[in-house]
VOVEX-103978 format. One line per field, with one value per residue: x, y, z of N, C-alpha, C, O, CB in turn. Coordinates in Angstrom, 2 decimals. Glycine has a CB too. Layout:
BEGIN
n_u	[X ...]
n_v	[Y ...]
n_w	[Z ...]
ca_u	[X ...]
ca_v	[Y ...]
ca_w	[Z ...]
c_u	[X ...]
c_v	[Y ...]
c_w	[Z ...]
o_u	[X ...]
o_v	[Y ...]
o_w	[Z ...]
cb_u	[X ...]
cb_v	[Y ...]
cb_w	[Z ...]
//
This chain:
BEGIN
n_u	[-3.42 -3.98 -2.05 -0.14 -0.08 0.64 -0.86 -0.74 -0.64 -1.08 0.13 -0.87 1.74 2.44 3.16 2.42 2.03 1.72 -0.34 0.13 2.26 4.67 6.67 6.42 5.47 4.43 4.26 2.32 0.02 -1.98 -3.88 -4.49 -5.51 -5.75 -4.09 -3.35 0.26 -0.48 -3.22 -3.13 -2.29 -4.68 -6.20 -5.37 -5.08 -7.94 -8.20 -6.60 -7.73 -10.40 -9.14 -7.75 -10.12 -10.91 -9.20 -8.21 -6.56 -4.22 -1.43 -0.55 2.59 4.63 3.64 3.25 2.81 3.30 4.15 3.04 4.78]
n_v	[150.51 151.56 154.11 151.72 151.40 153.29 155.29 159.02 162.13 164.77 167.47 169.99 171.94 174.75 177.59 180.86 184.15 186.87 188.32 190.79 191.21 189.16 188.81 188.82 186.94 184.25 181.40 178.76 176.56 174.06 171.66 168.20 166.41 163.02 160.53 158.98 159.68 159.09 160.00 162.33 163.75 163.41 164.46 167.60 168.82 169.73 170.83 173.10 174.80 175.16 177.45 179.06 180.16 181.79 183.57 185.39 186.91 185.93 183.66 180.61 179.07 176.79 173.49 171.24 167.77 166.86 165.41 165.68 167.44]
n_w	[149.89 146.80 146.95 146.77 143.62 142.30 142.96 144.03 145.96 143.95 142.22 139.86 138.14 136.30 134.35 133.78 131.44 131.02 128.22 126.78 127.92 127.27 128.65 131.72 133.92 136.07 138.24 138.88 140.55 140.90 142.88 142.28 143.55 144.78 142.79 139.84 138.35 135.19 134.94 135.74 133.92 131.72 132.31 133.12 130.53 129.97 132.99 132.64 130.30 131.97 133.46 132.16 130.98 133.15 132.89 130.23 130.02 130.06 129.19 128.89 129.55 129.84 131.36 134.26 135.25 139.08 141.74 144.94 147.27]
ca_u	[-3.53 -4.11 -0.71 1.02 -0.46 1.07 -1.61 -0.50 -1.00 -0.57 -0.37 -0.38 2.13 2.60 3.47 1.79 2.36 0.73 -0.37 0.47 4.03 5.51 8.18 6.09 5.23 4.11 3.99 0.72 -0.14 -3.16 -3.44 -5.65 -6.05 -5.27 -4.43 -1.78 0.60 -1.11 -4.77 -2.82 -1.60 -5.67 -7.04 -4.48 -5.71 -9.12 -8.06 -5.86 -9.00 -10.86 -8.33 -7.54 -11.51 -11.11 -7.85 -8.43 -5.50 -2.70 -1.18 -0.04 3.43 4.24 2.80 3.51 2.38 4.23 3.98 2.58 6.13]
ca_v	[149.68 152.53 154.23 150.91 151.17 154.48 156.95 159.61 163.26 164.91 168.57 170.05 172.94 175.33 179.03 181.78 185.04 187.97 188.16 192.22 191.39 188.08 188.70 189.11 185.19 183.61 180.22 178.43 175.35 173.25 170.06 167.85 165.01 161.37 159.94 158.36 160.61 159.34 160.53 164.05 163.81 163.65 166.10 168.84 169.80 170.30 171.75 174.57 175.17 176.05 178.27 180.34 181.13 182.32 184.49 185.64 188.11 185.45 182.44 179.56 179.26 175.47 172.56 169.45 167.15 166.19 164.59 166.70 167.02]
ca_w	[148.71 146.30 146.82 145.95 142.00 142.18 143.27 145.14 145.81 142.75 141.62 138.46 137.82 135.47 134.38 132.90 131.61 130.56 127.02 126.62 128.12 127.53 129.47 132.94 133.79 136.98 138.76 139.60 141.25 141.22 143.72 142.13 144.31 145.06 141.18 139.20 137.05 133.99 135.15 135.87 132.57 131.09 133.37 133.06 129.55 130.64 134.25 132.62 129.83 132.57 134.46 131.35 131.07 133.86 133.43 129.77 129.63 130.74 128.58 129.50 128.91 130.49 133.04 133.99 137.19 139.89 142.97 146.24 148.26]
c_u	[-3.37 -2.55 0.39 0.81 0.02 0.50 -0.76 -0.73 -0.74 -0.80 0.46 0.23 2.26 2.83 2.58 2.18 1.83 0.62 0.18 1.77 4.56 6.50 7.65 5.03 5.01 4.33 2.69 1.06 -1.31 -3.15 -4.95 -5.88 -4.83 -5.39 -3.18 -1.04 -0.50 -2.53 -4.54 -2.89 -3.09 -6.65 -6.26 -4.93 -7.39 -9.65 -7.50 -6.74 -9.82 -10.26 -7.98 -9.24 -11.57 -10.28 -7.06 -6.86 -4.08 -2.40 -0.34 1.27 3.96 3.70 3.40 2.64 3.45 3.39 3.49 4.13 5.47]
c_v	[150.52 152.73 152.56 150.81 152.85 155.90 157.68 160.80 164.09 166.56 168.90 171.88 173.98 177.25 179.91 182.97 185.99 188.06 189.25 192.05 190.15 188.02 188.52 188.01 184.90 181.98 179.64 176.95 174.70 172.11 169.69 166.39 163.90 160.55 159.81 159.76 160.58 159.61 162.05 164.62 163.76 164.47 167.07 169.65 170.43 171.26 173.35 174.76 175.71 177.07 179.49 180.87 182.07 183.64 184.43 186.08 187.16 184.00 181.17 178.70 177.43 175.07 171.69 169.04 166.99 166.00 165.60 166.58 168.07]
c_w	[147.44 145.77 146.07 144.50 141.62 142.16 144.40 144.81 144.91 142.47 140.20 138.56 136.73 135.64 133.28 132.22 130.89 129.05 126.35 127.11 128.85 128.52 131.19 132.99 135.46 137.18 139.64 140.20 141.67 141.79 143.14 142.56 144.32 143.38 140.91 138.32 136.00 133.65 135.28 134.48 131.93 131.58 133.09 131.93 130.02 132.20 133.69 131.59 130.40 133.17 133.26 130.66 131.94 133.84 132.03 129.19 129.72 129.46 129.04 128.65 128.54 131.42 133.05 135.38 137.86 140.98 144.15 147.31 149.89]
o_u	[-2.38 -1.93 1.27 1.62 -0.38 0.88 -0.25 -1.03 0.46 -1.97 1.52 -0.48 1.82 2.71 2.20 3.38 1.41 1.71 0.77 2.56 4.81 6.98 8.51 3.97 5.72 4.59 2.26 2.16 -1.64 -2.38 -6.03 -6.38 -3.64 -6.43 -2.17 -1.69 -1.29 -3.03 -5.40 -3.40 -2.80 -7.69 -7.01 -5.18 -7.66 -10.64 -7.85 -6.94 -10.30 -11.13 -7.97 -9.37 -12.17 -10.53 -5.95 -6.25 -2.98 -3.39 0.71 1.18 3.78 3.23 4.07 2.05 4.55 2.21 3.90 4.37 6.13]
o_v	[150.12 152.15 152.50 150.04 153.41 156.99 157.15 161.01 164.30 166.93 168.54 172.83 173.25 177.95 179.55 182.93 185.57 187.85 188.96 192.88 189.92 187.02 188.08 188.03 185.66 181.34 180.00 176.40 174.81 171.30 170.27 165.46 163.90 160.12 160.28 160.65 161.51 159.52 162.89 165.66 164.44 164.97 167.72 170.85 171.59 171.91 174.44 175.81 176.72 177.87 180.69 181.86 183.12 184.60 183.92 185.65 187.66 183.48 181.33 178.01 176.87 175.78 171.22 169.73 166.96 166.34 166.71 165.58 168.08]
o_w	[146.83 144.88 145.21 143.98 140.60 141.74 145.39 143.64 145.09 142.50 139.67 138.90 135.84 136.65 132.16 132.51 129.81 128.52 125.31 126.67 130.03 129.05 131.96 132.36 136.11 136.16 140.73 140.27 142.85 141.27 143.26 141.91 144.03 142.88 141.44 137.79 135.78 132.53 135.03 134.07 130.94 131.15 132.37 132.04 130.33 132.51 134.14 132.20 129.89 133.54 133.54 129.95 131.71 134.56 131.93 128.22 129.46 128.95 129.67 127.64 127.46 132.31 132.13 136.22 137.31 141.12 143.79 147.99 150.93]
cb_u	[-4.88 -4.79 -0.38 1.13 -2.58 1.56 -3.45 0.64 -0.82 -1.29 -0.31 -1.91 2.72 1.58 5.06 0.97 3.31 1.16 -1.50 -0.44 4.52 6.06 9.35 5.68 6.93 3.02 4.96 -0.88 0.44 -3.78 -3.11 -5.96 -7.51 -6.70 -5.27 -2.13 1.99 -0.85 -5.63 -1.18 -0.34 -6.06 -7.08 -2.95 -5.80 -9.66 -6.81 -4.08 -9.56 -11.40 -6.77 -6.23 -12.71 -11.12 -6.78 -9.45 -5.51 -2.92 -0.72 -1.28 4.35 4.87 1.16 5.65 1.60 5.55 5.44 0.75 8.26]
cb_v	[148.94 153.47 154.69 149.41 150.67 154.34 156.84 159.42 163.67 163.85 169.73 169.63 172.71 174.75 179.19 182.10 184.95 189.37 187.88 193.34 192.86 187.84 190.51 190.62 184.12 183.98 180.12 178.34 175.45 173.01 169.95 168.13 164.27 160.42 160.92 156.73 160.11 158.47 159.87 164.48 162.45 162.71 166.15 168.50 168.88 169.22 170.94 174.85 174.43 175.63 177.31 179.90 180.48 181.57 183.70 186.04 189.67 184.70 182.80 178.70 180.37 174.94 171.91 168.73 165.50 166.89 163.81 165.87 167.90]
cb_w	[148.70 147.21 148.52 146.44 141.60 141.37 143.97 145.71 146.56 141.72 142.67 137.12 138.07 134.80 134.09 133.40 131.64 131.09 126.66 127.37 129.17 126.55 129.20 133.22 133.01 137.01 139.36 138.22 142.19 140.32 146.02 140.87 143.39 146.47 139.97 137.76 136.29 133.38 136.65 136.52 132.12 130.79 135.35 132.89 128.01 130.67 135.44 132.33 129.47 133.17 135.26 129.93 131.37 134.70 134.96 130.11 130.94 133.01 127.56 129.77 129.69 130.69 133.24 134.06 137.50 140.20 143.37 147.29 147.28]
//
């Protein structure tokens, strides 16, 4: 039932990269559940808020959501 209103597995992507040398960037990947895009889309600021407390030295270059493939 769910899935037909368009929940589905959803992670949120994004890249980082070192603050001392822009140039040296990563790819992350957070799965944050069973939720519509546009619930990814109001969690994501507050998911990657916590993730750069955590990981001080790094910036967050882009994100987006997508789908769990």
């Amino acid at each position: 039932m769910d899935r037909e209103k368009g929940r589905r597995m959803i992670q949120l992507l994004f890249v980082t990269c070192m603050a001392a040398a822009p140039a040296q960037c990563q790819d992350h990947r957070l799965i944050l559940g069973d939720m519509t895009p546009a619930a990814c889309l109001r969690m994501a600021q507050p998911e990657l808020a916590r993730w750069i407390e955590n990981h001080p030295d790094l910036r967050i270059r882009h994100w987006r959501c997508s789908r769990l493939s």
